[in-house]
C-alpha positions as CSV (number, residue, x, y, z in Angstrom):
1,X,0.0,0.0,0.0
2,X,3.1,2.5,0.9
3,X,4.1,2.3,-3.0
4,X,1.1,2.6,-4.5
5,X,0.4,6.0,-2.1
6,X,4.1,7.3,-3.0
7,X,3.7,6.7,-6.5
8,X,0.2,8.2,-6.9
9,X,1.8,11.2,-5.5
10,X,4.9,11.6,-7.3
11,X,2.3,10.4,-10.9
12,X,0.4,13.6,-9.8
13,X,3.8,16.0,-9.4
14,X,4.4,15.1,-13.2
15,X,0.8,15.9,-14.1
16,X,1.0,19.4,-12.6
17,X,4.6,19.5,-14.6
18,X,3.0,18.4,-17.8
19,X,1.5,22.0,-19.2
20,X,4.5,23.7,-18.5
21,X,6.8,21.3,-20.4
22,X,7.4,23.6,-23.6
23,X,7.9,26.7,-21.7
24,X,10.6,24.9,-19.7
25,X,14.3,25.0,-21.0
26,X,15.0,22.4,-18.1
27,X,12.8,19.5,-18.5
28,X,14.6,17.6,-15.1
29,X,12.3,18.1,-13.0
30,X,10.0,16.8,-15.2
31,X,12.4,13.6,-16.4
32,X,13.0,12.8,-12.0
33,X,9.4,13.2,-11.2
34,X,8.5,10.2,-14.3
35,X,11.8,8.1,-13.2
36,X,10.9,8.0,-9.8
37,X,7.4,7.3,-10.2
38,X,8.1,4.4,-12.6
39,X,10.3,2.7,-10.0
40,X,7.9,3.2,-7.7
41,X,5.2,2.1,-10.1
42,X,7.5,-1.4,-10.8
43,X,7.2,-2.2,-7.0
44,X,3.3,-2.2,-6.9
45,X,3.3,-6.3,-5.7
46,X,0.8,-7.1,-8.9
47,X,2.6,-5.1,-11.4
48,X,6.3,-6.6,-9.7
49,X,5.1,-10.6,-9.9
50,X,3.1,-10.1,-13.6
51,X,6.6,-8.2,-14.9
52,X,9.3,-10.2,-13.2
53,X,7.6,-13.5,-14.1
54,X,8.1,-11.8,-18.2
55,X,11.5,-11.1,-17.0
56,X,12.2,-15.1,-16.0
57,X,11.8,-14.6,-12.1
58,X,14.8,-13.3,-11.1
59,X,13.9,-10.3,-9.8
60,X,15.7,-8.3,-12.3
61,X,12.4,-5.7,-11.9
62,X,13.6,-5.2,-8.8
63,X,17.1,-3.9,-10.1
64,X,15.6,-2.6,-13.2
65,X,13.5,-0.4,-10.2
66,X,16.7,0.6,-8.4
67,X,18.3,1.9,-11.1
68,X,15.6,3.9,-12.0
69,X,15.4,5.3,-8.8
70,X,18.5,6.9,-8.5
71,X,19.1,7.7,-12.2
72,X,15.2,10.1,-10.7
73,X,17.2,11.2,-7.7
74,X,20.1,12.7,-10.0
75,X,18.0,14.3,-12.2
76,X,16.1,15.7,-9.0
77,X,18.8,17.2,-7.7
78,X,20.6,18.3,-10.2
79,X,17.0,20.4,-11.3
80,X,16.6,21.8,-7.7
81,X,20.1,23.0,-7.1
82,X,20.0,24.5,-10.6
83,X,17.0,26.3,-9.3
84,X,18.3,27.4,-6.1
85,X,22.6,28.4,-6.8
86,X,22.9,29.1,-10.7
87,X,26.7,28.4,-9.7
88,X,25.4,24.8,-10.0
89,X,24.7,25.0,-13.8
90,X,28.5,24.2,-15.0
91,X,29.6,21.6,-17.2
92,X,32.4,20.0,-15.1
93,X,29.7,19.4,-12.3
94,X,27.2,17.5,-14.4
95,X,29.9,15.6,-15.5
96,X,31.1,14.5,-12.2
97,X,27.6,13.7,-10.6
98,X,27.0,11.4,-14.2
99,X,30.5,9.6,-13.7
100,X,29.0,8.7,-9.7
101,X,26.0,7.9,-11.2
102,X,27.2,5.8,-13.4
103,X,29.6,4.2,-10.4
104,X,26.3,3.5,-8.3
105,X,24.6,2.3,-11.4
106,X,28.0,-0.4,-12.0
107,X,27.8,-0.8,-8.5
108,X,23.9,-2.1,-7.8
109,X,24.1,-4.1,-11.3
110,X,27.7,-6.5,-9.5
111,X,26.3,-6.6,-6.1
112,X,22.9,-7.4,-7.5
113,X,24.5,-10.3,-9.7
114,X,26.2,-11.9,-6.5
115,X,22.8,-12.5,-4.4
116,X,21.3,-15.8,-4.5
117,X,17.5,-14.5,-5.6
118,X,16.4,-17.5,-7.5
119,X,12.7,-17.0,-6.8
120,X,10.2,-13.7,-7.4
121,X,9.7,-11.2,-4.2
122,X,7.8,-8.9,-3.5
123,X,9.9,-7.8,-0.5
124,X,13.3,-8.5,-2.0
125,X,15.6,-7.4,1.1
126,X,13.6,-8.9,3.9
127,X,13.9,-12.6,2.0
128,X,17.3,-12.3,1.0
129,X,18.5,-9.2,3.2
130,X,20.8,-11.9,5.8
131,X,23.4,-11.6,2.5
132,X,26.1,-9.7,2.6
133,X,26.1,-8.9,-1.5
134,X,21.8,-7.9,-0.4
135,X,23.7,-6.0,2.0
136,X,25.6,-4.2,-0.2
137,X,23.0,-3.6,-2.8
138,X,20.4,-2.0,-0.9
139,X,23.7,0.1,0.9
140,X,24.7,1.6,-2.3
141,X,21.4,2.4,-3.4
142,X,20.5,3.9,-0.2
143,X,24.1,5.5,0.3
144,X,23.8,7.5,-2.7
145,X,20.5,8.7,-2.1
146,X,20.9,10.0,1.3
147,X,23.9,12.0,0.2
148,X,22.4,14.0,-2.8
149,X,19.0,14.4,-1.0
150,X,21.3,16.0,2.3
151,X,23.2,18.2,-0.2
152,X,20.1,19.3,-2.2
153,X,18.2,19.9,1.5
154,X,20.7,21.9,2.9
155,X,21.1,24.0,-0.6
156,X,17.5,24.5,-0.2
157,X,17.4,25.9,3.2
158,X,20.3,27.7,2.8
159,X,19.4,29.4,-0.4
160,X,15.3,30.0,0.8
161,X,15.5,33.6,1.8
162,X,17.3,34.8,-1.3
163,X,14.1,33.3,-3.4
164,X,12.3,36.7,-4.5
165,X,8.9,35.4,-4.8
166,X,7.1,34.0,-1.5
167,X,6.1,30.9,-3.5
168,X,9.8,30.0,-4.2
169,X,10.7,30.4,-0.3
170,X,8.1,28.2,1.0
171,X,8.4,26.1,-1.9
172,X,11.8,25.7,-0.9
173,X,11.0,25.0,2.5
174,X,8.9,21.8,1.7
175,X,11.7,20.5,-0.3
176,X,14.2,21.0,2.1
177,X,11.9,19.1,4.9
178,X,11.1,16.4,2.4
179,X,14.9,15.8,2.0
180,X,14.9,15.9,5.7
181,X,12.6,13.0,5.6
182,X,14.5,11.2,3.0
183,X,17.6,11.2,5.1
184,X,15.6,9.8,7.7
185,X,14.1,7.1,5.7
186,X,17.6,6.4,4.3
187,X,19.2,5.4,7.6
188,X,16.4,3.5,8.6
189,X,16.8,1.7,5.5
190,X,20.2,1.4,6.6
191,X,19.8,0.6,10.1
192,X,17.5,-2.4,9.0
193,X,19.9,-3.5,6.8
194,X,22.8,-4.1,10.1
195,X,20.0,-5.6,11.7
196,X,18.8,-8.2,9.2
197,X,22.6,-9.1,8.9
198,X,22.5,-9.7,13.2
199,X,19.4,-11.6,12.8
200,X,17.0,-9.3,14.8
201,X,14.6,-9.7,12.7
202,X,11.9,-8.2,15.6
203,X,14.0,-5.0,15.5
204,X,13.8,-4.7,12.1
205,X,10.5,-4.7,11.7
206,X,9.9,-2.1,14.6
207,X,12.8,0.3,12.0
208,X,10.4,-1.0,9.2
209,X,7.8,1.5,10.5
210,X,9.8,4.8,10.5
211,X,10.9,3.8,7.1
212,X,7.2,3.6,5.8
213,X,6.2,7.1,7.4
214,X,9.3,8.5,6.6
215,X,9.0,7.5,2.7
216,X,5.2,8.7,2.6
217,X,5.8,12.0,4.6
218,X,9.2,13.1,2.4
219,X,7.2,12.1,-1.1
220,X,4.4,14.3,0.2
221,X,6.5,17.1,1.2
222,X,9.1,17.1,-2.0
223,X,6.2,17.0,-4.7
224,X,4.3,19.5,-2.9
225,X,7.1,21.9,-2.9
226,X,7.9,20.9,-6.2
227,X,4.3,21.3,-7.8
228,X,3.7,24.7,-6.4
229,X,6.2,26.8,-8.4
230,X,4.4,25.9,-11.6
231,X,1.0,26.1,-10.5
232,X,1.4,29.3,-8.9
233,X,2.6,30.9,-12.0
234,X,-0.1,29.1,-14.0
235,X,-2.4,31.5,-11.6
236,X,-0.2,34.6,-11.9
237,X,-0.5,34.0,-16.1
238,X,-3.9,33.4,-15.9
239,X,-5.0,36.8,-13.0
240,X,-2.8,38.5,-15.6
241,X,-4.3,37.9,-18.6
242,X,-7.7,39.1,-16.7
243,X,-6.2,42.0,-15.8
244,X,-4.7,42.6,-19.4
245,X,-7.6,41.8,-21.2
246,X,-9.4,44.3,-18.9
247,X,-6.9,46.8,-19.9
248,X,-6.9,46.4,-23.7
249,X,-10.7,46.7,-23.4
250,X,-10.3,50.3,-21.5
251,X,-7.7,51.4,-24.5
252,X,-9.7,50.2,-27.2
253,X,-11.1,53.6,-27.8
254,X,-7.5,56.2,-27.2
255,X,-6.4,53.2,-29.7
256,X,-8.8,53.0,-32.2
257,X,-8.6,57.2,-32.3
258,X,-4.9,57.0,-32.8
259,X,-4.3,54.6,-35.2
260,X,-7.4,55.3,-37.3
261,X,-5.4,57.0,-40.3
262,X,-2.4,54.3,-39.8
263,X,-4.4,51.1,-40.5
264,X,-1.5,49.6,-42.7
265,X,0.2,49.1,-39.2
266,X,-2.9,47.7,-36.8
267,X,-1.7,44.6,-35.1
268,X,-3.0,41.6,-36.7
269,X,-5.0,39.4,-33.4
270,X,-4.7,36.4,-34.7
271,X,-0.6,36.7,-34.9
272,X,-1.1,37.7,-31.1
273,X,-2.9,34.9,-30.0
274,X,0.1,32.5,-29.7
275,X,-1.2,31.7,-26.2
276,X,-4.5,31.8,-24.8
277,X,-3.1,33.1,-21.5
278,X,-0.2,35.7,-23.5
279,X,-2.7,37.0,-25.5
280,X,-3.9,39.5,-24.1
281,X,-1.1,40.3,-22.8
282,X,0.5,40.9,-26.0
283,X,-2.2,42.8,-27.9
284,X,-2.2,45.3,-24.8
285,X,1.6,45.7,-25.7
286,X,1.3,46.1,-29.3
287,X,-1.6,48.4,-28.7
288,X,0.8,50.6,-26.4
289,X,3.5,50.5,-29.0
290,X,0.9,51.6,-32.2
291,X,-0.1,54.6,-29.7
292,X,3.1,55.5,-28.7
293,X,4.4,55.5,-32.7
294,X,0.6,57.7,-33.5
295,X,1.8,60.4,-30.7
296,X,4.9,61.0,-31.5
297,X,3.9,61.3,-35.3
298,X,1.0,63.5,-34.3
299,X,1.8,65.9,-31.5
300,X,-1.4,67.4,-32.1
301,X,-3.2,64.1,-31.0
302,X,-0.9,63.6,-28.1
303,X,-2.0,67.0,-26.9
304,X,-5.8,65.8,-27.1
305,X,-5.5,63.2,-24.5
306,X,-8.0,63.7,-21.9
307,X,-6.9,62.7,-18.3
308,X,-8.7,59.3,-18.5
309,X,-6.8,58.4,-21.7
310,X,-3.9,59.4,-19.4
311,X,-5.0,57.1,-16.6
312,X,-5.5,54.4,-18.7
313,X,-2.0,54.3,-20.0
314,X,-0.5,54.7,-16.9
315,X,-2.3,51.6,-16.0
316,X,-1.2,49.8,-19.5
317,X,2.5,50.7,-19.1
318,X,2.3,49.8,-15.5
319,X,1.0,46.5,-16.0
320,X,3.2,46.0,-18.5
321,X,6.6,47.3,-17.1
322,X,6.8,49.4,-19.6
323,X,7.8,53.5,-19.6
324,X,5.6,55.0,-22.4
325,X,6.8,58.5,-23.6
326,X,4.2,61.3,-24.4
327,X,5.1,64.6,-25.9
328,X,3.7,67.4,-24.2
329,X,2.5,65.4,-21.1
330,X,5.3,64.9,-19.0
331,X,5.5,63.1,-15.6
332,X,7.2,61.0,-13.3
333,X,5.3,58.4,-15.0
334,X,5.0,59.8,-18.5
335,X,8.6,61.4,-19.5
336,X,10.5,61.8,-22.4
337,X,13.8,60.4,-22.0
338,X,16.7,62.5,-20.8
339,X,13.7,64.9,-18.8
340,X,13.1,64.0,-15.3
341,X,11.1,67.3,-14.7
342,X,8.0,66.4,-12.4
């Protein structure tokens, strides 16, 4: 039941990634959140027996799982330091977390090879955990993901308060407690690995407990900090194209007036209407620019503005970040450049 909650919640992270994925240069978040949920996926006990049985039960699903669970972790990490220390983007990095990725990767595939497994299970390490090469194969696995979740959860928190929006910072903040909870699951994982080596078996189940909360808790936390960057600009794009929309309706008249005797140069709204959310957006620039380019052919129509025509550019330009110039009307928010005369 653990797996199937952990990998509902991570399949849900990559839906929320999904409409974002051609604005996004950096598709790793969205590569992790699919890795990891199809090794978590591959663990579901019906799915594991049905595709290890196709596989000659041998539990190679099991490794097959492993190794996408760490190749998710890199990819993880390497999209949430990105995201937090843009010192983190170089090349000779990347390389060196691939080469220890690849090391783990070697690593689980040898020690995997050199445990006697010769029958399907769905709870691999508790059957054949009392090996030493099981040993080592859960170790490495776990070894590796401890230290790049404690490095990424320590980036997180330390980097937080530098985040400019308040989205970023708490989104950071979930991350950094699911790592938290991800080291914690990791040495219990370890822990019950000693003890299935010493043969306290009772103990090990008692660990077996911290490891289940602690796997559910630091899934929950990661993919909510990790889902609420996207979907909280999805609500800024979408209050701003309201806004905008509201805006180009309120110009429609100063811009129709201007640009009346310029047709030839009327922005086309089908060429603007790339996105349904930019849209508007974008027409409200292009209608700025086409009355910016009327007044300054046509001082005379620039001194006709009346002082709702004014308000309503201020507004435009304001929404838009833009700084309009006006002959004749000058301002501290309507200037012409080089003239800071209030």
């Amino acid at each position: 039941m653990i797996q199937e909650i952990a990998a509902a919640v991570i399949w849900c992270l990559a839906l929320c990634l999904v409409p974002d994925l051609r604005r996004r240069k950096d598709k790793s978040i969205l590569v992790a959140a699919v890795t990891i949920a199809t090794a978590l996926t591959l663990n579901v006990d019906r799915i594991y027996v049905a595709g290890d049985r196709v596989l000659g039960s041998r539990n190679l699903l099991d490794l097959i799982a492993n190794i996408f669970m760490v190749i998710g972790i890199y990819f993880l990490s390497r999209a949430i330091l990105r995201a937090a220390d843009v010192s983190e983007t170089g090349d000779a990095h990347n390389r060196a977390g691939l080469w220890v990725l690849a090391a783990v990767v070697g690593a689980l595939i040898v020690s995997f090879s050199l445990v006697d497994a010769s029958r399907t299970s769905t709870a691999f390490m508790r059957d054949f955990g009392g090996q030493w090469p099981a040993a080592a194969y859960s170790g490495v696995q776990f070894l590796y993901i401890g230290v790049v979740v404690a490095i990424t959860g320590i980036t997180c928190f330390r980097f937080r308060g530098e985040m400019a929006r308040p989205y970023f910072r708490v989104a950071f903040m979930l991350i950094g407690l699911g790592c938290a909870l991800a080291v914690v699951m990791v040495l219990a994982v370890l822990g019950m690995d000693v003890l299935h080596l010493m043969g306290d078996l009772e103990a090990m189940t008692r660990l077996s407990y911290i490891y289940d909360s602690a796997l559910v808790g630091a899934m929950v936390f990661l993919c909510a900090g990790l889902a609420l960057p996207p979907v909280a600009r999805r609500l800024e794009r979408r209050s701003d194209a309201r806004a905008a929309a509201v805006l180009v309706e309120r110009l429609a008249g100063l811009w129709e007036r201007s640009t009346s005797s310029r047709s030839e140069i009327r922005l086309d709204s089908a060429q603007t209407a790339i996105d349904r959310h930019d849209a508007p957006r974008r027409r409200l620039h292009r209608m700025l620019v086409e009355i910016q380019d009327a007044l300054f052919v046509d001082p005379h129509l620039a001194r006709s503005l009346s002082l709702n025509d004014l308000d309503v550019l201020r507004e435009a330009e304001q929404h838009l970040g833009a700084r309009l110039a006006v002959p004749g009307h000058r301002g501290p928010w309507l200037s012409r450049k080089g003239d800071t005369t209030p």
